[in-house]
N, CA, C and O atoms as CSV, one atom per row, in Angstrom:
chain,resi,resn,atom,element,x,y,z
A,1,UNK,N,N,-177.869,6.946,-180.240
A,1,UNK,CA,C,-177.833,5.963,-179.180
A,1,UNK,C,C,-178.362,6.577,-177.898
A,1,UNK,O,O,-178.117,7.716,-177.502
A,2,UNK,N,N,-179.368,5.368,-177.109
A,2,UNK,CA,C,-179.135,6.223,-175.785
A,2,UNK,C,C,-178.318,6.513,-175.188
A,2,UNK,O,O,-177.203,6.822,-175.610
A,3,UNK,N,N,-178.772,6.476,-173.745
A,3,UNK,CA,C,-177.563,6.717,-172.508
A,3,UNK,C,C,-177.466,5.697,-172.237
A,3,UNK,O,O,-176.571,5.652,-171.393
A,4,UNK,N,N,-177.879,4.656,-172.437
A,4,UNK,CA,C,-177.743,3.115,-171.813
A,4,UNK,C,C,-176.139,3.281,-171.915
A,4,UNK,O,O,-175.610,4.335,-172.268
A,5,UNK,N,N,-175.361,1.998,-171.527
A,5,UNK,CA,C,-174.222,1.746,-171.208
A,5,UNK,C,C,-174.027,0.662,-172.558
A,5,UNK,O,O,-174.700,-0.346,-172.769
A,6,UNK,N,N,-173.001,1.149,-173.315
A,6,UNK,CA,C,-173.163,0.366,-174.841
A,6,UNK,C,C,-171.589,-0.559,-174.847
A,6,UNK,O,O,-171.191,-1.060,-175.899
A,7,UNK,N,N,-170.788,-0.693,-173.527
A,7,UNK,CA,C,-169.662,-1.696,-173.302
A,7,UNK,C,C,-170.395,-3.338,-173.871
A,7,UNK,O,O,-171.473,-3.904,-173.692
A,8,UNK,N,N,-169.059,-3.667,-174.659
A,8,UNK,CA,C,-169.727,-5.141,-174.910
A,8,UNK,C,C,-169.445,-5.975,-174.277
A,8,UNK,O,O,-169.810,-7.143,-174.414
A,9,UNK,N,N,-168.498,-5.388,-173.182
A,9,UNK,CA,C,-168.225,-6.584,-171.401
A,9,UNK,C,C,-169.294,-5.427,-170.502
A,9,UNK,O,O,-169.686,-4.265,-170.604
A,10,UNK,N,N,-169.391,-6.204,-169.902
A,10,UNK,CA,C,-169.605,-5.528,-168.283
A,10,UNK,C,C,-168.234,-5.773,-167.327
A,10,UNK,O,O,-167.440,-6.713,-167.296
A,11,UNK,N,N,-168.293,-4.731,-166.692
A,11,UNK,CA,C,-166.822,-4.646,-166.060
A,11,UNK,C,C,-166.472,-4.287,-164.245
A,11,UNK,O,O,-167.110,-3.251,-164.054
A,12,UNK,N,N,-166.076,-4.504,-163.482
A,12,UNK,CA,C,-166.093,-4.464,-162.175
A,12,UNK,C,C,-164.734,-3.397,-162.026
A,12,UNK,O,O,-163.610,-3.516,-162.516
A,13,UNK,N,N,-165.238,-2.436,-161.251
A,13,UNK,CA,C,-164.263,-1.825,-161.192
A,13,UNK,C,C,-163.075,-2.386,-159.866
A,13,UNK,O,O,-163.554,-3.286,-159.177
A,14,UNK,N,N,-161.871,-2.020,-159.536
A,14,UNK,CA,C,-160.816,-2.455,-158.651
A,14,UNK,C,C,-160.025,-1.262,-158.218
A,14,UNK,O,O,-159.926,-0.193,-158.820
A,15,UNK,N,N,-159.445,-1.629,-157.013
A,15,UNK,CA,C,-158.898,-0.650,-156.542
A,15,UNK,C,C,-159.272,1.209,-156.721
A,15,UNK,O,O,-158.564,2.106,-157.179
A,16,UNK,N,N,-160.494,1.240,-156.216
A,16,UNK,CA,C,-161.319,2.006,-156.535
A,16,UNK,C,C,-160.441,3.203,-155.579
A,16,UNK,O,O,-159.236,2.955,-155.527
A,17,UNK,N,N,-160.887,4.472,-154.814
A,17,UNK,CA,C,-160.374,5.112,-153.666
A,17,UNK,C,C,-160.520,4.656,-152.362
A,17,UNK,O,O,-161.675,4.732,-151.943
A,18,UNK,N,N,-159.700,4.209,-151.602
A,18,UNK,CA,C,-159.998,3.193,-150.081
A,18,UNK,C,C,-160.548,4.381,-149.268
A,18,UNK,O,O,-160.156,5.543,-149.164
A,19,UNK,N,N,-161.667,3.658,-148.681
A,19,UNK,CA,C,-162.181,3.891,-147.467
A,19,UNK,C,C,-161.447,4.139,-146.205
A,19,UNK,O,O,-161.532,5.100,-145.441
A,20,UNK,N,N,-160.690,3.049,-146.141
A,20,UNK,CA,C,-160.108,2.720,-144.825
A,20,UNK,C,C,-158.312,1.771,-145.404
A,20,UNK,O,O,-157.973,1.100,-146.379
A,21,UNK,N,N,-157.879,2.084,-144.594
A,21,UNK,CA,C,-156.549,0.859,-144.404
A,21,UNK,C,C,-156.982,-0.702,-144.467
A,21,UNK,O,O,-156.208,-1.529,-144.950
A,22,UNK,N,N,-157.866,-0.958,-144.113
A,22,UNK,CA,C,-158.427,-2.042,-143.819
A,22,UNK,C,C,-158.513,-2.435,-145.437
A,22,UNK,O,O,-158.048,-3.401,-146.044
A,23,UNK,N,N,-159.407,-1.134,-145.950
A,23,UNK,CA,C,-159.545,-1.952,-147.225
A,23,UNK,C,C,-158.785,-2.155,-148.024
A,23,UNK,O,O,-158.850,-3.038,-148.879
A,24,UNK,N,N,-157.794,-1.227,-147.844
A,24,UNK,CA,C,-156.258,-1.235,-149.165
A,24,UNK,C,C,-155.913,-1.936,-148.891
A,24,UNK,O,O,-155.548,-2.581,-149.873
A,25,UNK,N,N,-155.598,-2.656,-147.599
A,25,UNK,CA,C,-154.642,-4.078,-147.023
A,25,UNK,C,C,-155.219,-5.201,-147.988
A,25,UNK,O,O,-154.457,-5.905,-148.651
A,26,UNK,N,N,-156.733,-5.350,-148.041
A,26,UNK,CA,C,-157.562,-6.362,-148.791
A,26,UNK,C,C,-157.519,-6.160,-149.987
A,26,UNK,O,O,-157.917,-7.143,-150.614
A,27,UNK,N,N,-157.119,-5.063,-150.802
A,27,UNK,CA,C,-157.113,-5.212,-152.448
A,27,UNK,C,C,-155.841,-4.401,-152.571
A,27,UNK,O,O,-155.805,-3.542,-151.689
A,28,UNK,N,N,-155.042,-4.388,-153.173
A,28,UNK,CA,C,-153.783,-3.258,-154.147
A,28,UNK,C,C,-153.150,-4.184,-154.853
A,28,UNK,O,O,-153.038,-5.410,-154.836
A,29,UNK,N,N,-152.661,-3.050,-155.645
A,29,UNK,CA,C,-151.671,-3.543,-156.969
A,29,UNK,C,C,-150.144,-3.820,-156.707
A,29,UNK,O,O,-149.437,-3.004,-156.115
A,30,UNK,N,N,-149.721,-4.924,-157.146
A,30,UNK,CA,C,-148.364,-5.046,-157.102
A,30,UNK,C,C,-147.644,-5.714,-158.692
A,30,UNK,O,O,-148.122,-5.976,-159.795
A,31,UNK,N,N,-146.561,-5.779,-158.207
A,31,UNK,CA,C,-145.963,-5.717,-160.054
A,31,UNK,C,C,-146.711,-5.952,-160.882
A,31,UNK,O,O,-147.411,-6.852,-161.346
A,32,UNK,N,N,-146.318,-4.511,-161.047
A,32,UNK,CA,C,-146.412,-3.717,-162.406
A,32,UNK,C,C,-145.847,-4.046,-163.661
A,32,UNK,O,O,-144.837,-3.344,-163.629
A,33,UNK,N,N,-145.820,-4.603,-164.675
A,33,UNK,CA,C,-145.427,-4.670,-165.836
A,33,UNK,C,C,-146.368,-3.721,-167.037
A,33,UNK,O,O,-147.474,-3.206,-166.880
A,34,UNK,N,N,-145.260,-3.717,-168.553
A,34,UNK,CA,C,-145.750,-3.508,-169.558
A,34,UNK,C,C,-147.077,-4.341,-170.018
A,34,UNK,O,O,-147.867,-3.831,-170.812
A,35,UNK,N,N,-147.263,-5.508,-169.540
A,35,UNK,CA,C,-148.919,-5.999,-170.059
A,35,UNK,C,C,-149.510,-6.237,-169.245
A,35,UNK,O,O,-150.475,-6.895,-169.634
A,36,UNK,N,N,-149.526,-5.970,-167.480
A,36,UNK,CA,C,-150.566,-6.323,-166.664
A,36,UNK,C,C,-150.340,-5.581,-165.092
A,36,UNK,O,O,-149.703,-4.586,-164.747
A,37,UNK,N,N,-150.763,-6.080,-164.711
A,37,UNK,CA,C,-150.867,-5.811,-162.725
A,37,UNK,C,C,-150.687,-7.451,-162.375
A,37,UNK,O,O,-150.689,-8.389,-163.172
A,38,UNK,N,N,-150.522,-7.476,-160.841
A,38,UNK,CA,C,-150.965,-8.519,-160.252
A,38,UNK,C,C,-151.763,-7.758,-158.609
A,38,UNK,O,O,-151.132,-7.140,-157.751
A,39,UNK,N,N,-152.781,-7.967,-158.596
A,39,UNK,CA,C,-153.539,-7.558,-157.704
A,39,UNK,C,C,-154.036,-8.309,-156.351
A,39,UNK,O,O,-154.889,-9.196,-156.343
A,40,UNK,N,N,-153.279,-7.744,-155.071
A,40,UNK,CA,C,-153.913,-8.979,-154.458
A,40,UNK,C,C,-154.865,-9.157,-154.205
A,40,UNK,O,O,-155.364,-8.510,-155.126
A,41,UNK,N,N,-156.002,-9.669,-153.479
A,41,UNK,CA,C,-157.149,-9.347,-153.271
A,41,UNK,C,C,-157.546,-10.653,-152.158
A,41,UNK,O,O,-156.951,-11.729,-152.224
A,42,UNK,N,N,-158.622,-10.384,-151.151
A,42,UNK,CA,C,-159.252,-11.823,-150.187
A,42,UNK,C,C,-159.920,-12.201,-151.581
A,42,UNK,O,O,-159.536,-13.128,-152.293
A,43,UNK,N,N,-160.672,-11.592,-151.780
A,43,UNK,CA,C,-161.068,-12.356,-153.069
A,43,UNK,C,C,-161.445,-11.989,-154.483
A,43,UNK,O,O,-162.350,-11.289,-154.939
A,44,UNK,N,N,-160.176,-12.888,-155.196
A,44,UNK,CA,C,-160.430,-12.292,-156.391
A,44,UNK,C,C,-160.910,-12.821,-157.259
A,44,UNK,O,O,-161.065,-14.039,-157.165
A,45,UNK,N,N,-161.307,-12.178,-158.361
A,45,UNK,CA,C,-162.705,-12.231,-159.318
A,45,UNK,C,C,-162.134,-13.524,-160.514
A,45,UNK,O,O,-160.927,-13.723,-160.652
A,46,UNK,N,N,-162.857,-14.075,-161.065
A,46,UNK,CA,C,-162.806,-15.354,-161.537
A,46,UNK,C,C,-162.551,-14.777,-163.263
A,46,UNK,O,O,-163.121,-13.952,-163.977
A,47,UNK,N,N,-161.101,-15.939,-163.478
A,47,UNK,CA,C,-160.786,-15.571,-164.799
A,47,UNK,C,C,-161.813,-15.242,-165.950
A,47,UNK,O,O,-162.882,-15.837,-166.089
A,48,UNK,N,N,-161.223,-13.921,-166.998
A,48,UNK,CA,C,-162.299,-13.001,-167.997
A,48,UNK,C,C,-163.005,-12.460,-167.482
A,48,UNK,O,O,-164.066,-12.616,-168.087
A,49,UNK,N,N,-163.183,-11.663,-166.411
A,49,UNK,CA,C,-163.582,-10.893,-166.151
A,49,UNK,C,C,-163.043,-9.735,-166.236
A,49,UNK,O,O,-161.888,-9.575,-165.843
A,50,UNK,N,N,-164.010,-8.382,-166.931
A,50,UNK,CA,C,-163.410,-7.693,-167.265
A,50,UNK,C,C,-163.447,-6.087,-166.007
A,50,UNK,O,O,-164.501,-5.737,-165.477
A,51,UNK,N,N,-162.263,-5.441,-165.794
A,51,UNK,CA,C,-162.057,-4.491,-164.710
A,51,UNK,C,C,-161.906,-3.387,-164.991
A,51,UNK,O,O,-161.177,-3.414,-165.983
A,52,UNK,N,N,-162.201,-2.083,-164.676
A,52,UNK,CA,C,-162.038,-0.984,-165.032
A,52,UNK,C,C,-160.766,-0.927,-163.858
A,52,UNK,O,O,-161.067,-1.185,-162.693
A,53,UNK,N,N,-159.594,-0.642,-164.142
A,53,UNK,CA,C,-158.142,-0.021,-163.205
A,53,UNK,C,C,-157.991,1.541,-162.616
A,53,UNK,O,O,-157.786,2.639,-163.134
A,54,UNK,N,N,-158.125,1.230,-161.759
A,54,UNK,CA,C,-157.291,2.843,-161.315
A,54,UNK,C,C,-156.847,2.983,-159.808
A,54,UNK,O,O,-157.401,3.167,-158.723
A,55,UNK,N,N,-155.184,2.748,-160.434
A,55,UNK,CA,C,-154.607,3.078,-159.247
A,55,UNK,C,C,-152.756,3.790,-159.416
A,55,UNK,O,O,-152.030,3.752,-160.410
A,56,UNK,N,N,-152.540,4.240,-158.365
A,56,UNK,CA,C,-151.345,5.014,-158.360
A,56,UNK,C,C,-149.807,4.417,-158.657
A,56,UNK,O,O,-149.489,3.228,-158.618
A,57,UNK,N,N,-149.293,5.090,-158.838
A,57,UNK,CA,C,-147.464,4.564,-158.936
A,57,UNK,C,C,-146.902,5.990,-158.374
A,57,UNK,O,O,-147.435,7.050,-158.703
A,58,UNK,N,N,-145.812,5.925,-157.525
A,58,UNK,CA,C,-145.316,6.873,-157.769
A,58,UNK,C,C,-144.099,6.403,-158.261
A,58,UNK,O,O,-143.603,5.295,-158.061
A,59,UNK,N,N,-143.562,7.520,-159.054
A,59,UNK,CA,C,-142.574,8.036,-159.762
A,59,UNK,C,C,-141.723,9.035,-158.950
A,59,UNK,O,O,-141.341,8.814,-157.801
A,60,UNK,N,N,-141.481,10.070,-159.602
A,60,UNK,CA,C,-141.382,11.426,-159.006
A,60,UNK,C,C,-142.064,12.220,-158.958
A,60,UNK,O,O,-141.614,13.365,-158.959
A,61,UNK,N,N,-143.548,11.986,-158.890
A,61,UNK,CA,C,-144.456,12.313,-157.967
A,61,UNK,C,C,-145.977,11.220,-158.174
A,61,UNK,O,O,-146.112,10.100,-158.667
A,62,UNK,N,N,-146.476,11.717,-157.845
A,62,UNK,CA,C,-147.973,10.322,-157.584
A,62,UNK,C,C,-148.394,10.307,-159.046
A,62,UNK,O,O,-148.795,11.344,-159.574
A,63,UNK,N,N,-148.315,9.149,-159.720
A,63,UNK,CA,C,-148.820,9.440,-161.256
A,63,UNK,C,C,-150.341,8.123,-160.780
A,63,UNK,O,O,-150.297,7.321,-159.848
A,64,UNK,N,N,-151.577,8.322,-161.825
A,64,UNK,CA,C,-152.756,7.772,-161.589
A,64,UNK,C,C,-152.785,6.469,-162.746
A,64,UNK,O,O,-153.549,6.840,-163.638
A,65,UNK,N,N,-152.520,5.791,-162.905
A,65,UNK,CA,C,-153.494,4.814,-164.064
A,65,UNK,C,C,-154.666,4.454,-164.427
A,65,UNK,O,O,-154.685,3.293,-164.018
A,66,UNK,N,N,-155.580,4.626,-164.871
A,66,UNK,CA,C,-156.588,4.327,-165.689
A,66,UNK,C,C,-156.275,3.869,-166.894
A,66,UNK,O,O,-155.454,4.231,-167.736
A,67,UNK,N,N,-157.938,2.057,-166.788
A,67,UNK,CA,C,-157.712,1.856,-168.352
A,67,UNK,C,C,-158.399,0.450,-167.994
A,67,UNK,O,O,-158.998,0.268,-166.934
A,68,UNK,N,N,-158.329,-0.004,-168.458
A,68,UNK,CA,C,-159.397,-1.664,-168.318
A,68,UNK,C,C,-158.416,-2.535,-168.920
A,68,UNK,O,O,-157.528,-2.348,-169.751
A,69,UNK,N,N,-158.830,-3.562,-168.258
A,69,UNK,CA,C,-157.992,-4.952,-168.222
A,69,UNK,C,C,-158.890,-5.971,-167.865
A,69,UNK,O,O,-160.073,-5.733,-167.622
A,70,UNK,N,N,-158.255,-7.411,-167.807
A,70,UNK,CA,C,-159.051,-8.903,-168.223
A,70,UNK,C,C,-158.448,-9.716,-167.123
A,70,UNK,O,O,-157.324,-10.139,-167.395
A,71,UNK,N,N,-158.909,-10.032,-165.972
A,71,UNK,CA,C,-158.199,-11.099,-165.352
A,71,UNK,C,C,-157.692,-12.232,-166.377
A,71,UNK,O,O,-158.349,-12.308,-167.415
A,72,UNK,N,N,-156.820,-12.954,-166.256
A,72,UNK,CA,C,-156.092,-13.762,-166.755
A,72,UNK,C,C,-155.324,-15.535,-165.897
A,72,UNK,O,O,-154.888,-16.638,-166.227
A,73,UNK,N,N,-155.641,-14.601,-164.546
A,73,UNK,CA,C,-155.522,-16.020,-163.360
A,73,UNK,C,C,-155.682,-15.416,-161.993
A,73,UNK,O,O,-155.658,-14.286,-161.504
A,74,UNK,N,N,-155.865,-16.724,-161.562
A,74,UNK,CA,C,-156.057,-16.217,-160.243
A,74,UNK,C,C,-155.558,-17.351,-159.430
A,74,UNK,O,O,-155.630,-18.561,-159.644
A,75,UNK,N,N,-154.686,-16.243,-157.793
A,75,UNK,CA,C,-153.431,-17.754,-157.188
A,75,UNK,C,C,-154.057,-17.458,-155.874
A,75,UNK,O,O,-154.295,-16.374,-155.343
A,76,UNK,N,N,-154.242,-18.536,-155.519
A,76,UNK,CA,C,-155.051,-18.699,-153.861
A,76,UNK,C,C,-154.106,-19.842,-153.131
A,76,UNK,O,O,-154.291,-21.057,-153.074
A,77,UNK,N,N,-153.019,-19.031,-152.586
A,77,UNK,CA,C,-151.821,-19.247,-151.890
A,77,UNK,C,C,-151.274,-18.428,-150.878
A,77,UNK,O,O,-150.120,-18.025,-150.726
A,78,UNK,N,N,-152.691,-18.182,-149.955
A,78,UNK,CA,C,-152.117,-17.676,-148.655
A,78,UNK,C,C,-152.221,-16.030,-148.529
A,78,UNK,O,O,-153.158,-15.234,-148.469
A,79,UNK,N,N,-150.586,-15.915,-148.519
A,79,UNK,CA,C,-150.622,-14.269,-148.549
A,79,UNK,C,C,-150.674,-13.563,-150.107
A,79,UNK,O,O,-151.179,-12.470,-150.366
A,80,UNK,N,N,-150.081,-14.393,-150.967
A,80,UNK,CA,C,-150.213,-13.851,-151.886
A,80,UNK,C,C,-151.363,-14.329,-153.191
A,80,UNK,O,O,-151.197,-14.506,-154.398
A,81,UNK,N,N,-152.700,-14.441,-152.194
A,81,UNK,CA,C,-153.923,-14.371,-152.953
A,81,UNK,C,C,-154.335,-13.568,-153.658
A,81,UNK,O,O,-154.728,-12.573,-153.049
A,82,UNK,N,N,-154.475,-13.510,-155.119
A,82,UNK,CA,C,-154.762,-12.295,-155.426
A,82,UNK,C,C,-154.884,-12.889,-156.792
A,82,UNK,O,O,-155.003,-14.113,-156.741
A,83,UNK,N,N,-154.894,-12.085,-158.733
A,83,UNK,CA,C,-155.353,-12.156,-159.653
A,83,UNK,C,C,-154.278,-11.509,-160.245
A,83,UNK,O,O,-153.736,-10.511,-159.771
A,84,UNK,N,N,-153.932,-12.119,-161.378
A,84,UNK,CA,C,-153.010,-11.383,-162.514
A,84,UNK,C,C,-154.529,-10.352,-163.589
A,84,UNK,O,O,-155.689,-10.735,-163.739
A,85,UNK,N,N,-153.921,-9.126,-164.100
A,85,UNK,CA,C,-154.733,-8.873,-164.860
A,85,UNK,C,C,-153.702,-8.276,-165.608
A,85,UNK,O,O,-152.762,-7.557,-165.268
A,86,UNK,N,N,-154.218,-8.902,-167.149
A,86,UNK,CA,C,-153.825,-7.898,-168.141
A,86,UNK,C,C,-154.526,-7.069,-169.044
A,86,UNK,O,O,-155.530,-7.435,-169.655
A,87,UNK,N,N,-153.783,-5.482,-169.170
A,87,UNK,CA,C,-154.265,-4.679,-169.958
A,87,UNK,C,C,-154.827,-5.143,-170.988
A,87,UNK,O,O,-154.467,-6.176,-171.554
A,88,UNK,N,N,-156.048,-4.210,-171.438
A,88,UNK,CA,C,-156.767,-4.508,-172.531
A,88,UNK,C,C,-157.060,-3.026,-173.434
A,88,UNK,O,O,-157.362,-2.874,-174.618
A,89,UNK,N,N,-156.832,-2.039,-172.343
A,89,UNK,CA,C,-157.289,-0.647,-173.019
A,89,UNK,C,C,-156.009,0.211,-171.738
A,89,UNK,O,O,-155.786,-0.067,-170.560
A,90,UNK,N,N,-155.513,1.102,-172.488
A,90,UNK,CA,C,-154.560,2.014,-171.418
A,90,UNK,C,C,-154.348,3.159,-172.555
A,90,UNK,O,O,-153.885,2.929,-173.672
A,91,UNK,N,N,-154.797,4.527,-172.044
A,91,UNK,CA,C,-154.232,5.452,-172.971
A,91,UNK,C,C,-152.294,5.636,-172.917
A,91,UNK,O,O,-151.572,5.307,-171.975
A,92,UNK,N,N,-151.907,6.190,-174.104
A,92,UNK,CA,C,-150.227,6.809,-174.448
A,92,UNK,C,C,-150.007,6.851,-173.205
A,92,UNK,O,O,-149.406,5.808,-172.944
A,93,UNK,N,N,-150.110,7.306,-172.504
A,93,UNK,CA,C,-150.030,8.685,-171.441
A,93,UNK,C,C,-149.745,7.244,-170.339
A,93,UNK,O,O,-148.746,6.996,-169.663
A,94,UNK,N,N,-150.598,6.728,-170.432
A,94,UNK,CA,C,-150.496,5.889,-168.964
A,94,UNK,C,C,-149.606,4.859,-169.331
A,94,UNK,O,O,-148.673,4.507,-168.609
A,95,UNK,N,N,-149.843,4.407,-170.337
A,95,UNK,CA,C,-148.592,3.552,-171.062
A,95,UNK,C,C,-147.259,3.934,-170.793
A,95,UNK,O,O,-146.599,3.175,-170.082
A,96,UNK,N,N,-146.718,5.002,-171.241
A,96,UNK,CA,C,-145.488,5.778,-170.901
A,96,UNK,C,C,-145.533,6.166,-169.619
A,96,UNK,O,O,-144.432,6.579,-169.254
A,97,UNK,N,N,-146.017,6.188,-169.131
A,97,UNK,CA,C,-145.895,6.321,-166.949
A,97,UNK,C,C,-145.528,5.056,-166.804
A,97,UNK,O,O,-144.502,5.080,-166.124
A,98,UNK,N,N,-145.814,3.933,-167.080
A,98,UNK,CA,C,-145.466,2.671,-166.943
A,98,UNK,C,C,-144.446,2.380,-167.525
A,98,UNK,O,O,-143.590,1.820,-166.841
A,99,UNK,N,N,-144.167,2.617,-168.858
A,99,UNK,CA,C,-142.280,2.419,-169.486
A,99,UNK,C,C,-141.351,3.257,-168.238
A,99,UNK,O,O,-140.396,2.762,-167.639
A,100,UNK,N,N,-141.957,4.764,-168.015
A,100,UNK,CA,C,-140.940,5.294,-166.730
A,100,UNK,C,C,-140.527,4.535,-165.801
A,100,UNK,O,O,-139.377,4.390,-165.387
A,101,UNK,N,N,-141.644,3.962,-165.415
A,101,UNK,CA,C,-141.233,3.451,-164.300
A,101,UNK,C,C,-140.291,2.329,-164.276
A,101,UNK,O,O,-139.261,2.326,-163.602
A,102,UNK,N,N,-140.709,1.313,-165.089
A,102,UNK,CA,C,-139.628,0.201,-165.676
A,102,UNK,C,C,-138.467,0.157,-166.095
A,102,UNK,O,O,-137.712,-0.807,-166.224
A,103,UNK,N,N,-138.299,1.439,-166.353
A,103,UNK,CA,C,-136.956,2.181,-166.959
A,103,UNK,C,C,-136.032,2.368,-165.602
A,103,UNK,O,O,-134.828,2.392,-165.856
A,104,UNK,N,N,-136.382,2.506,-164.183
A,104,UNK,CA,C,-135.999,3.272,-162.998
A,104,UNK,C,C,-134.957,2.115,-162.550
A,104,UNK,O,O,-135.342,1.026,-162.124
A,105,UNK,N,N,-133.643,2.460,-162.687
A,105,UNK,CA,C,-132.984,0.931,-162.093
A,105,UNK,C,C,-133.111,0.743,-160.621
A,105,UNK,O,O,-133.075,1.616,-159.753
A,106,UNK,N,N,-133.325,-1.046,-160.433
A,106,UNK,CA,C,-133.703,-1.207,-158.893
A,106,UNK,C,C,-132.731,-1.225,-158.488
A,106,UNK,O,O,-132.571,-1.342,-157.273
């Protein structure tokens, strides 16, 4: 195979490393579950579209997520504008950073 890019989605990446405050204010992740994110965003990307993820949790100390996911909806209601996405690909590893965390009583 070449080097071409052989994904059978094309994929937009999210919550990439912020520039600025400005920009984290305009995109981050909020609840967290076992099958998704909800991400807010000014504007977010239109259901099936597919995202490459990577962003932080801390735990007891800064853990990273990576892994691709599928928008699934999207709520344009003000402050909490933003896109549900659920996992589609997450290695063990990031999977179980995410049971930790769920495990943590509030």
């Amino acid at each position: 195979m070449s080097g071409q890019d052989q994904r059978q989605f094309s994929r937009v990446t999210v919550n990439k490393e912020f520039a600025s405050i400005e920009s984290f204010i305009a995109e981050y992740v909020t609840n967290v579950s076992r099958g998704g994110v909800f991400i807010r965003s000014r504007q977010p990307l239109p259901v099936g579209t597919r995202v490459n993820l990577r962003f932080t949790l801390l735990i007891d100390e800064i853990e990273t997520i990576e892994g691709i996911g599928e928008v699934v909806r999207v709520l344009s209601d003000g402050e909490d504008t933003g896109m549900g996405v659920e996992f589609r690909e997450l290695s063990a590893e990031a999977r179980a950073t995410i049971d930790r965390l769920l495990a943590i009583p509030r």
